[in-house]
mmCIF file of the N, C-alpha and C atoms, coordinates in Angstrom:
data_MODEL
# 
_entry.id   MODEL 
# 
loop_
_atom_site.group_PDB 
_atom_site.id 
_atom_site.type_symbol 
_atom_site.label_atom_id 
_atom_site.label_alt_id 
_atom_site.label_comp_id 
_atom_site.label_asym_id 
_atom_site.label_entity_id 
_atom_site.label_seq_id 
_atom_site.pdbx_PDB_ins_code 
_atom_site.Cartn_x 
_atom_site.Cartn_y 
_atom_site.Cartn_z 
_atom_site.occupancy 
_atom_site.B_iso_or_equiv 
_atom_site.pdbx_formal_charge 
_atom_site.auth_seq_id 
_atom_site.auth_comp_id 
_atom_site.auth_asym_id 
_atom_site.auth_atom_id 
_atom_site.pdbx_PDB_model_num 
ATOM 1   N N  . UNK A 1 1  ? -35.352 75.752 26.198 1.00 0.00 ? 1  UNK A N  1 
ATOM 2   C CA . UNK A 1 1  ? -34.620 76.821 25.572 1.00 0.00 ? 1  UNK A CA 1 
ATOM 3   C C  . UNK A 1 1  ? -33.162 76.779 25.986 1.00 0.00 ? 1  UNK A C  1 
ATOM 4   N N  . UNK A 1 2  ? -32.271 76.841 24.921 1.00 0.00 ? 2  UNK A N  1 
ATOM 5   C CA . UNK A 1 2  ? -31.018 76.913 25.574 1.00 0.00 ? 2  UNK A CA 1 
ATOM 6   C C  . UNK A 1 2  ? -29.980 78.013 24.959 1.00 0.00 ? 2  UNK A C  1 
ATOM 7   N N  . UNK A 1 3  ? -29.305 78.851 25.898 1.00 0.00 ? 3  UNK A N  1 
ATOM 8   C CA . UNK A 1 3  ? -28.949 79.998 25.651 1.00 0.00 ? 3  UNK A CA 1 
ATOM 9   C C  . UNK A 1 3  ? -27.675 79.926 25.248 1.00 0.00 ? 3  UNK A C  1 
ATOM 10  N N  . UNK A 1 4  ? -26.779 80.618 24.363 1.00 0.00 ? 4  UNK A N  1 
ATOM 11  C CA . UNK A 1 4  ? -26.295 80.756 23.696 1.00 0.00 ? 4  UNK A CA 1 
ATOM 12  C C  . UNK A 1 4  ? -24.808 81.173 24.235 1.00 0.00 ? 4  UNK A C  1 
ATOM 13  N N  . UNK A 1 5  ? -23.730 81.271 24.521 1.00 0.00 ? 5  UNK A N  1 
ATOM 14  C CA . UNK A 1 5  ? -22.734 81.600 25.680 1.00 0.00 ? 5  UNK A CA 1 
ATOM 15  C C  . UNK A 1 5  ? -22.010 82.226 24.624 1.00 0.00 ? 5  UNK A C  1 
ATOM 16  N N  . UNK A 1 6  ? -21.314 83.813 25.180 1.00 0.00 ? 6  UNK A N  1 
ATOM 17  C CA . UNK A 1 6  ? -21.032 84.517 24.248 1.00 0.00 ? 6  UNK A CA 1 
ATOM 18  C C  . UNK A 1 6  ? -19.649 84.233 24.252 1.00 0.00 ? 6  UNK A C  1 
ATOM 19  N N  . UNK A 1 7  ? -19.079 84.441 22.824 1.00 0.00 ? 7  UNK A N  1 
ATOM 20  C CA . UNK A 1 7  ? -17.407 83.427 23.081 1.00 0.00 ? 7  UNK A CA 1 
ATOM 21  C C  . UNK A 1 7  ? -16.650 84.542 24.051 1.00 0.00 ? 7  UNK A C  1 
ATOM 22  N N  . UNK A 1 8  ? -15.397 83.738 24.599 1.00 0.00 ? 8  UNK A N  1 
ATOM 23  C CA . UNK A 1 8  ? -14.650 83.617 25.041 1.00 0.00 ? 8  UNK A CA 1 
ATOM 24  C C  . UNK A 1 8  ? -13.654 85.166 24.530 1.00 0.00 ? 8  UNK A C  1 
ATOM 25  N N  . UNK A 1 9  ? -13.577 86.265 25.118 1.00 0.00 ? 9  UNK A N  1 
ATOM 26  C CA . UNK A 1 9  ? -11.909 86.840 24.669 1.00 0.00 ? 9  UNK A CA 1 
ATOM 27  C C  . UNK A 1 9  ? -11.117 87.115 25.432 1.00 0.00 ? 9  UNK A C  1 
ATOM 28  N N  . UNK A 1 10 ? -9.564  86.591 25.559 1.00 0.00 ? 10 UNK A N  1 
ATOM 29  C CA . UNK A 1 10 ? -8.908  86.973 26.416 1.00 0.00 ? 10 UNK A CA 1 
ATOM 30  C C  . UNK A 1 10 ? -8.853  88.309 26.686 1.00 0.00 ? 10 UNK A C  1 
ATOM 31  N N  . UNK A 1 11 ? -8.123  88.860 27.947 1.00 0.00 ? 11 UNK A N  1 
ATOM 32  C CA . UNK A 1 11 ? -8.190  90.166 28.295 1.00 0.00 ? 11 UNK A CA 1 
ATOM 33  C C  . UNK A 1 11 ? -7.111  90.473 27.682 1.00 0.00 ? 11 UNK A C  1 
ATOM 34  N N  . UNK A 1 12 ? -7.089  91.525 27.416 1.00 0.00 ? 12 UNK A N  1 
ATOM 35  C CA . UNK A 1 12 ? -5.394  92.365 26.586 1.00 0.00 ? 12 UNK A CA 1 
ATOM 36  C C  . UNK A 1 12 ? -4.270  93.190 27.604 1.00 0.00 ? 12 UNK A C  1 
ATOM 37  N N  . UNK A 1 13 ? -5.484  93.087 29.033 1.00 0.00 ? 13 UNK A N  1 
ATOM 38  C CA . UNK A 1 13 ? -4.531  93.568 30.199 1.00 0.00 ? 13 UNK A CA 1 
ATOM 39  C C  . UNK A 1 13 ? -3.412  92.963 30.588 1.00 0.00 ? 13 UNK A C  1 
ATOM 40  N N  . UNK A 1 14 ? -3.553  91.494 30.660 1.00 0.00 ? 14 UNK A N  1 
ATOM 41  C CA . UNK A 1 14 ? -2.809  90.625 31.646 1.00 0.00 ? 14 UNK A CA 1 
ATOM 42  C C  . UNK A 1 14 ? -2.433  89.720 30.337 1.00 0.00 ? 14 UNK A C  1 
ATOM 43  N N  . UNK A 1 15 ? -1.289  89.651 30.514 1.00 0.00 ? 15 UNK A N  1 
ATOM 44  C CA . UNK A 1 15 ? -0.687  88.156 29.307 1.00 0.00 ? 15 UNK A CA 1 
ATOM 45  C C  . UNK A 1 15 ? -1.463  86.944 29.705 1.00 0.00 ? 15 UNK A C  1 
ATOM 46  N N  . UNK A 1 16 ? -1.648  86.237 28.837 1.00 0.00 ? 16 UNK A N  1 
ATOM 47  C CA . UNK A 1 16 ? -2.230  84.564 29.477 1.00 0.00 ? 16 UNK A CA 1 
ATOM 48  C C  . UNK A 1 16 ? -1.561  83.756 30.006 1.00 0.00 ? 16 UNK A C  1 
ATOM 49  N N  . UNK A 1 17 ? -0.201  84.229 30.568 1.00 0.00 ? 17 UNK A N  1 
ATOM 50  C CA . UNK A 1 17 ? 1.020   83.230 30.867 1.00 0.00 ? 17 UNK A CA 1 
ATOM 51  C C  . UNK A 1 17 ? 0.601   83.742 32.459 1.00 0.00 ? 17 UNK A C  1 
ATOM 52  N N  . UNK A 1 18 ? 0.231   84.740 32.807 1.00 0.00 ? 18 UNK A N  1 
ATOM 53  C CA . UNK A 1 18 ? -0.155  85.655 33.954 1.00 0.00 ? 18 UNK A CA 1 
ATOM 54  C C  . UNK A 1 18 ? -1.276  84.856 35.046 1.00 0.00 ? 18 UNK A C  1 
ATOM 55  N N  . UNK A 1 19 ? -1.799  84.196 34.340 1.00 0.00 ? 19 UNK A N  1 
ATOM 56  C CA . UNK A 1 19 ? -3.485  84.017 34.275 1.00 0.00 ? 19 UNK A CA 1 
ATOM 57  C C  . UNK A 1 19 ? -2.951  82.384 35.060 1.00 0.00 ? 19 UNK A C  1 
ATOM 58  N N  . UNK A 1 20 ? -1.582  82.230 34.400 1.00 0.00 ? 20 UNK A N  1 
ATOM 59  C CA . UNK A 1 20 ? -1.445  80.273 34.968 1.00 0.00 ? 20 UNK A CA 1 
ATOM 60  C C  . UNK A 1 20 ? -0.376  80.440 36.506 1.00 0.00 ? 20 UNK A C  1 
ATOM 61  N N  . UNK A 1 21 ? 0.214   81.452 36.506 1.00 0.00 ? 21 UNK A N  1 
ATOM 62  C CA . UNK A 1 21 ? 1.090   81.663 37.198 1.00 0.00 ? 21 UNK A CA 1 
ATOM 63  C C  . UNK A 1 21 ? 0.468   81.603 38.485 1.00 0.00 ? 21 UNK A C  1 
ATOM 64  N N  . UNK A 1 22 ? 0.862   80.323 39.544 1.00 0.00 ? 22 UNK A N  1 
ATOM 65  C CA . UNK A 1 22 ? 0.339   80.627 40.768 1.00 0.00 ? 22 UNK A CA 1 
ATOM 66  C C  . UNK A 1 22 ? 1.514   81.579 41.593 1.00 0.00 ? 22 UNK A C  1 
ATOM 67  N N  . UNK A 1 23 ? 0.609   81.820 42.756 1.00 0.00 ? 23 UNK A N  1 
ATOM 68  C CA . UNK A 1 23 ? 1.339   82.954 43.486 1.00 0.00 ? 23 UNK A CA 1 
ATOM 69  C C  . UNK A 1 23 ? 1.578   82.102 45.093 1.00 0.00 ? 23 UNK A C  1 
ATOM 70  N N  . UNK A 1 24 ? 2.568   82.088 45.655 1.00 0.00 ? 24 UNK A N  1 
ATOM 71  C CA . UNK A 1 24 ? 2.645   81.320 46.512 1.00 0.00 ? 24 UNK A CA 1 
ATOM 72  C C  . UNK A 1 24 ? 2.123   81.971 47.806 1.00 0.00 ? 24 UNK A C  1 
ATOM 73  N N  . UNK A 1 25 ? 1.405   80.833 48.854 1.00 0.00 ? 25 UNK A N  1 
ATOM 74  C CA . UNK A 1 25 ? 0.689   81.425 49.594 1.00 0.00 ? 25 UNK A CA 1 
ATOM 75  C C  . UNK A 1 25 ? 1.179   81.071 51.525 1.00 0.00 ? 25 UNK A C  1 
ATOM 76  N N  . UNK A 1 26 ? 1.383   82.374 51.306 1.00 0.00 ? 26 UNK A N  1 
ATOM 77  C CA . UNK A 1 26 ? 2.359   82.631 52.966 1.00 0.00 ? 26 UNK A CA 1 
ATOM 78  C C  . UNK A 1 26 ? 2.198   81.639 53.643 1.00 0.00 ? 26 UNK A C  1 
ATOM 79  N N  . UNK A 1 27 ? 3.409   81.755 54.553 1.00 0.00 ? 27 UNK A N  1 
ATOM 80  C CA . UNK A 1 27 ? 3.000   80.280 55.803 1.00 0.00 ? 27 UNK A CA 1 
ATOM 81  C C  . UNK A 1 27 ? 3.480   79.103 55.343 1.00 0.00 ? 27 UNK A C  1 
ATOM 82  N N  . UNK A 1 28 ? 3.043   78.341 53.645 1.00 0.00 ? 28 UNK A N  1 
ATOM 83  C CA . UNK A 1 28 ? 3.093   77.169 53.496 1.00 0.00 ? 28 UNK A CA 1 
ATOM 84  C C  . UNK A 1 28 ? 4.818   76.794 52.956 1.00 0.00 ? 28 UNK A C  1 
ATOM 85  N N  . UNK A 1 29 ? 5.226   77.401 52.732 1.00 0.00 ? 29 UNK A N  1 
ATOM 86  C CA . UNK A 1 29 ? 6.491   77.099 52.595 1.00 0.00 ? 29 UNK A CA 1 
ATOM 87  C C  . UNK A 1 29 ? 7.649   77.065 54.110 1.00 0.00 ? 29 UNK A C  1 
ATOM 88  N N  . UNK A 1 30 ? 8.094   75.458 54.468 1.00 0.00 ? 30 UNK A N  1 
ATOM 89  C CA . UNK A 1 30 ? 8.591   75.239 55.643 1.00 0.00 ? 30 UNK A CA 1 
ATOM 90  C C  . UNK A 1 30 ? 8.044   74.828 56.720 1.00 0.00 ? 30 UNK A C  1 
ATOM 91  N N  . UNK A 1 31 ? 6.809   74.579 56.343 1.00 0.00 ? 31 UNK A N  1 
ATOM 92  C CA . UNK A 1 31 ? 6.124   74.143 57.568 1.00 0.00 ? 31 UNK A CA 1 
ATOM 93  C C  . UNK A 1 31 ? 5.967   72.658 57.999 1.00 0.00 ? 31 UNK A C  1 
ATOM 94  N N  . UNK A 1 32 ? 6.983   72.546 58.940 1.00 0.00 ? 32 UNK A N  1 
ATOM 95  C CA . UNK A 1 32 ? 7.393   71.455 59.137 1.00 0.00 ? 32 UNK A CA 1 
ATOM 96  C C  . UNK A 1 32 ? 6.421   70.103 59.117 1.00 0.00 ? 32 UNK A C  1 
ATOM 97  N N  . UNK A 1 33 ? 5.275   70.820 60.153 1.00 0.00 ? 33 UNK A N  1 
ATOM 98  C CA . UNK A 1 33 ? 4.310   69.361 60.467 1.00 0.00 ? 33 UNK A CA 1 
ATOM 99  C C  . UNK A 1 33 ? 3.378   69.006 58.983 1.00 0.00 ? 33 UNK A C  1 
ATOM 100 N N  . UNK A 1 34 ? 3.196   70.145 58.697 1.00 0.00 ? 34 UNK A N  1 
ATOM 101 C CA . UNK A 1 34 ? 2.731   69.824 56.790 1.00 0.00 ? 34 UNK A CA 1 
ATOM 102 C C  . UNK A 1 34 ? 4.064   69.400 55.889 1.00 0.00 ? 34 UNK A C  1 
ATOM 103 N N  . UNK A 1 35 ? 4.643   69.298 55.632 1.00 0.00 ? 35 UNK A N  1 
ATOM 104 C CA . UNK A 1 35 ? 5.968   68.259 55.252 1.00 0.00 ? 35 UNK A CA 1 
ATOM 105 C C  . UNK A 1 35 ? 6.063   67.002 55.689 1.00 0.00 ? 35 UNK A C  1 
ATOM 106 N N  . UNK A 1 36 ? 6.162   66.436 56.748 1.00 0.00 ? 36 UNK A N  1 
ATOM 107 C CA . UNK A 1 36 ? 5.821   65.385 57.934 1.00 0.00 ? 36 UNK A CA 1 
ATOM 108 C C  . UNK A 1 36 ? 4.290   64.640 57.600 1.00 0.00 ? 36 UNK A C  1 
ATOM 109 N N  . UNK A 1 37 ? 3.743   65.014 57.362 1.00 0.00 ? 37 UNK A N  1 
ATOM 110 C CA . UNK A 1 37 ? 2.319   64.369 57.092 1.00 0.00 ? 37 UNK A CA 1 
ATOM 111 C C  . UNK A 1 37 ? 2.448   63.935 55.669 1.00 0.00 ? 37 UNK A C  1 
ATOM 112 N N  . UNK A 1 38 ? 2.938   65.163 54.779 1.00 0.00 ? 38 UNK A N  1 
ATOM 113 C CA . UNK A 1 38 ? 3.066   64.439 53.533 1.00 0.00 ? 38 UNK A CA 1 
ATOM 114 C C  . UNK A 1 38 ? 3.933   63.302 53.112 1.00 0.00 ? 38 UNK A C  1 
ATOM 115 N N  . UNK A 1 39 ? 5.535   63.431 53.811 1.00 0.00 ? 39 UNK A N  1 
ATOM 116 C CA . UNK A 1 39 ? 6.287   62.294 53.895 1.00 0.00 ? 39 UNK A CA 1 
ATOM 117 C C  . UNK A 1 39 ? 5.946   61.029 54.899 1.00 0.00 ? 39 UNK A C  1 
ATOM 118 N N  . UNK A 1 40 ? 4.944   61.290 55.687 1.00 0.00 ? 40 UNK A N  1 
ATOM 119 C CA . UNK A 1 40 ? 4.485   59.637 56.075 1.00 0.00 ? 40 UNK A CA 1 
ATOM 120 C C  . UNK A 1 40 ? 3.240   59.206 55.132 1.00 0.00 ? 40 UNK A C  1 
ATOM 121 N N  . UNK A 1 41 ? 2.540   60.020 54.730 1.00 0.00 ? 41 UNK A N  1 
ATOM 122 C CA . UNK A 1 41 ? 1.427   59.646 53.367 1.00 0.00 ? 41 UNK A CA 1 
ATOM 123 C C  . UNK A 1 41 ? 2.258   59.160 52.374 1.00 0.00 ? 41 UNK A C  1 
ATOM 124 N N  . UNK A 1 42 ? 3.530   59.544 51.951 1.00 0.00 ? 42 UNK A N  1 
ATOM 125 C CA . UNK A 1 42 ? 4.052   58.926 51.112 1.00 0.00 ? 42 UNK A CA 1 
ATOM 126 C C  . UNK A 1 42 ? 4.518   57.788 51.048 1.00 0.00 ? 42 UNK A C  1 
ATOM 127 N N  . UNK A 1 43 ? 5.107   57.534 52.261 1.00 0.00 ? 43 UNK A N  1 
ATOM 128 C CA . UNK A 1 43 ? 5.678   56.448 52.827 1.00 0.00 ? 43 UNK A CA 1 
ATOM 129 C C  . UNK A 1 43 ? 4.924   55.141 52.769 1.00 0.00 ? 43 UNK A C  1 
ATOM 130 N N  . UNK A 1 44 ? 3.505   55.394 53.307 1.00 0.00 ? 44 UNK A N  1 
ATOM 131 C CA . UNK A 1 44 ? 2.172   54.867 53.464 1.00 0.00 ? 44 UNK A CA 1 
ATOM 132 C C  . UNK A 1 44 ? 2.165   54.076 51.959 1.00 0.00 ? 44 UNK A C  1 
ATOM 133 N N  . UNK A 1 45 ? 2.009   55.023 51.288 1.00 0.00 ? 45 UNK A N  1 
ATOM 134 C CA . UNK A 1 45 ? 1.373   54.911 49.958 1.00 0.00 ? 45 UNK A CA 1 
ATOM 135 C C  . UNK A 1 45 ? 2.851   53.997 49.296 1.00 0.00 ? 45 UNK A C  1 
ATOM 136 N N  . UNK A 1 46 ? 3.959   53.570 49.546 1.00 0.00 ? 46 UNK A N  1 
ATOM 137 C CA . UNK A 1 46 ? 4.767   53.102 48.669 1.00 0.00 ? 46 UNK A CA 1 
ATOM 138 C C  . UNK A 1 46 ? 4.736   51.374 49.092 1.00 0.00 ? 46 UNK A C  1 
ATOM 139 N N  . UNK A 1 47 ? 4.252   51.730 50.605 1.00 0.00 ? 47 UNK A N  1 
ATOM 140 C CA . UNK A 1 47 ? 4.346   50.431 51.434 1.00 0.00 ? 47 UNK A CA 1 
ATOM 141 C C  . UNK A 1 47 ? 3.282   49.979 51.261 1.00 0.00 ? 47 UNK A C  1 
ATOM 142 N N  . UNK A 1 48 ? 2.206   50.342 50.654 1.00 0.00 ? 48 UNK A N  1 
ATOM 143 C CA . UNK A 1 48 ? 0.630   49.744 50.319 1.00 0.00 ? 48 UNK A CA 1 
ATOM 144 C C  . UNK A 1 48 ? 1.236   48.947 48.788 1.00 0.00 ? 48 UNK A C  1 
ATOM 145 N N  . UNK A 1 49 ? 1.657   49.911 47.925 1.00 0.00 ? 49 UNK A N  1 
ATOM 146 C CA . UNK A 1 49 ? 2.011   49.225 46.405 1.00 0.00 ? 49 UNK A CA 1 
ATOM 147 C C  . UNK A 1 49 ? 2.892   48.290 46.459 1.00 0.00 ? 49 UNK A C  1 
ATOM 148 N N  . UNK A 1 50 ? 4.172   48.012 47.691 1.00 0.00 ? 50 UNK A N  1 
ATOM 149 C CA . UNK A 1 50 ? 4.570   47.040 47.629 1.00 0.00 ? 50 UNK A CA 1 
ATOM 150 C C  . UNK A 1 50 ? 4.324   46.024 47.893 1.00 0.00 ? 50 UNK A C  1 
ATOM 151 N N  . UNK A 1 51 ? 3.271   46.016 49.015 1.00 0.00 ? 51 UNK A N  1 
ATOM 152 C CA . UNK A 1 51 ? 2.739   45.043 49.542 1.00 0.00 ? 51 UNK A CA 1 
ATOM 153 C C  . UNK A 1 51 ? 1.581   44.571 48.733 1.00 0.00 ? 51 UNK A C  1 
ATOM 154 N N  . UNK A 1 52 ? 0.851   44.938 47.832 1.00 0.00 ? 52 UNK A N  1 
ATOM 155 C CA . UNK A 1 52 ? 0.335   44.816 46.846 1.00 0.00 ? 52 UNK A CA 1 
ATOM 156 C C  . UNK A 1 52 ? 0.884   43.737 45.148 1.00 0.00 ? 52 UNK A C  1 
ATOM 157 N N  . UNK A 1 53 ? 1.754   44.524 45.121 1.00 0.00 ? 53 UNK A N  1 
ATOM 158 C CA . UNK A 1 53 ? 2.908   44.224 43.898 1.00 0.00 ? 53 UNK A CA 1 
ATOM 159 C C  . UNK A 1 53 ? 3.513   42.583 44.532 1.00 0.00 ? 53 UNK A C  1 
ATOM 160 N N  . UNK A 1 54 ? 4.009   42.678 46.489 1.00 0.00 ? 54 UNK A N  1 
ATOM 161 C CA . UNK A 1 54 ? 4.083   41.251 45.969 1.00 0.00 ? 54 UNK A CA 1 
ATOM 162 C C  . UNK A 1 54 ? 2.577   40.165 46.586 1.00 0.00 ? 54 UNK A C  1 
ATOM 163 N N  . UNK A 1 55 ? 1.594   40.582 46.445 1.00 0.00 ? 55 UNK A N  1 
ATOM 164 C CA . UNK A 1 55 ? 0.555   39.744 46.488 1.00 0.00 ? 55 UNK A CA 1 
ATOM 165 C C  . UNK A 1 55 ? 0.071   39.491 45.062 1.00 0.00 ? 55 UNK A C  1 
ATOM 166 N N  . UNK A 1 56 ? 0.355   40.338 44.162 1.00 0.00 ? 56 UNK A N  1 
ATOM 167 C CA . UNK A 1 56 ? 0.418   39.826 42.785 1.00 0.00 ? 56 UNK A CA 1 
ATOM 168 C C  . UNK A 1 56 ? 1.192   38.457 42.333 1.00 0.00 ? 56 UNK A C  1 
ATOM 169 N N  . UNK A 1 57 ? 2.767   38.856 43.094 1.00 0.00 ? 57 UNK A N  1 
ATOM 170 C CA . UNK A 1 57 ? 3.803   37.841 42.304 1.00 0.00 ? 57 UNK A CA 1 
ATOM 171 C C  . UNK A 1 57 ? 3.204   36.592 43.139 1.00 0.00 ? 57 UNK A C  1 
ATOM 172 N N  . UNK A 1 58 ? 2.942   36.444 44.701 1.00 0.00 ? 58 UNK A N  1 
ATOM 173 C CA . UNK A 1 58 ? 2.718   35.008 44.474 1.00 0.00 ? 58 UNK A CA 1 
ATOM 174 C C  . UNK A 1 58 ? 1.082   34.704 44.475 1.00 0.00 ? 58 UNK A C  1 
ATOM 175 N N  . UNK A 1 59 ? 0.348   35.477 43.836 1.00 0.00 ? 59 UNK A N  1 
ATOM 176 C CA . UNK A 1 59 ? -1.084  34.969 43.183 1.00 0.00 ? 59 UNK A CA 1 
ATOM 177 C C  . UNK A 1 59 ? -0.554  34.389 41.696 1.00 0.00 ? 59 UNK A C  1 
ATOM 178 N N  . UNK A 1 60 ? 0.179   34.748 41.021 1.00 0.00 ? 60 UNK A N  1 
ATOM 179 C CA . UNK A 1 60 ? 1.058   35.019 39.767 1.00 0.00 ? 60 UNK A CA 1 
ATOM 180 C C  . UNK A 1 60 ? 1.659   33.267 39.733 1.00 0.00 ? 60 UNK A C  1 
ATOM 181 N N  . UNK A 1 61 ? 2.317   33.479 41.319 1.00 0.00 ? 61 UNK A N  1 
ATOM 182 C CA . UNK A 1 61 ? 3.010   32.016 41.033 1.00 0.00 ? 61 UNK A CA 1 
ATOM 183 C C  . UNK A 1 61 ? 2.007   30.728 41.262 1.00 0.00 ? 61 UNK A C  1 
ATOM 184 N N  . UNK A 1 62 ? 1.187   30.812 42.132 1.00 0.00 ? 62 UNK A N  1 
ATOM 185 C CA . UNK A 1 62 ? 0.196   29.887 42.789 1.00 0.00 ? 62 UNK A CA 1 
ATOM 186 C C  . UNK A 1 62 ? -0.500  29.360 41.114 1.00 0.00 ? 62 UNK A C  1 
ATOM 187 N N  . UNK A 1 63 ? -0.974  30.195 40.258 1.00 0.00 ? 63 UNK A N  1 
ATOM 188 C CA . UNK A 1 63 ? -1.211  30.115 39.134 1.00 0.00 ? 63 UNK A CA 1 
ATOM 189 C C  . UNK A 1 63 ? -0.663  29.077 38.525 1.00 0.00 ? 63 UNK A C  1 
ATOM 190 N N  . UNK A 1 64 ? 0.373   28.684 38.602 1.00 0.00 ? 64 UNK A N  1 
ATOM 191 C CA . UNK A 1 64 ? 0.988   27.798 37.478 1.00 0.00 ? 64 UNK A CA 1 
ATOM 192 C C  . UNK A 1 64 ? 0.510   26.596 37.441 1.00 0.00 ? 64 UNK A C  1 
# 
């Protein structure tokens, strides 16, 4: 048996623009050592694709 889901109506309280809007959540703005973790993850992550990108070019060249 499968039941039937009654549609969908937005509420007429709150606009739907309301509904996407995040609200920022104390603390996380400035916090240094969470900034710091994300800029060495990034770092991480650019130095993996390069080092990647050139194990392509000389698999790429070995090819010929």
């Amino acid at each position: 048996m499968t039941q039937d889901k009654p549609p969908h109506e937005p509420s007429t309280a709150a606009p739907e623009t309301a509904a996407r809007r995040v609200q920022s959540v104390k603390g996380t703005k400035g916090d240094m050592a969470r900034e710091a973790r994300i800029k060495a993850a990034l770092k991480g992550n650019i130095s993996k694709r390069k080092a990647q990108a050139r194990a392509r070019d000389t698999d790429e060249a070995t090819d010929d």
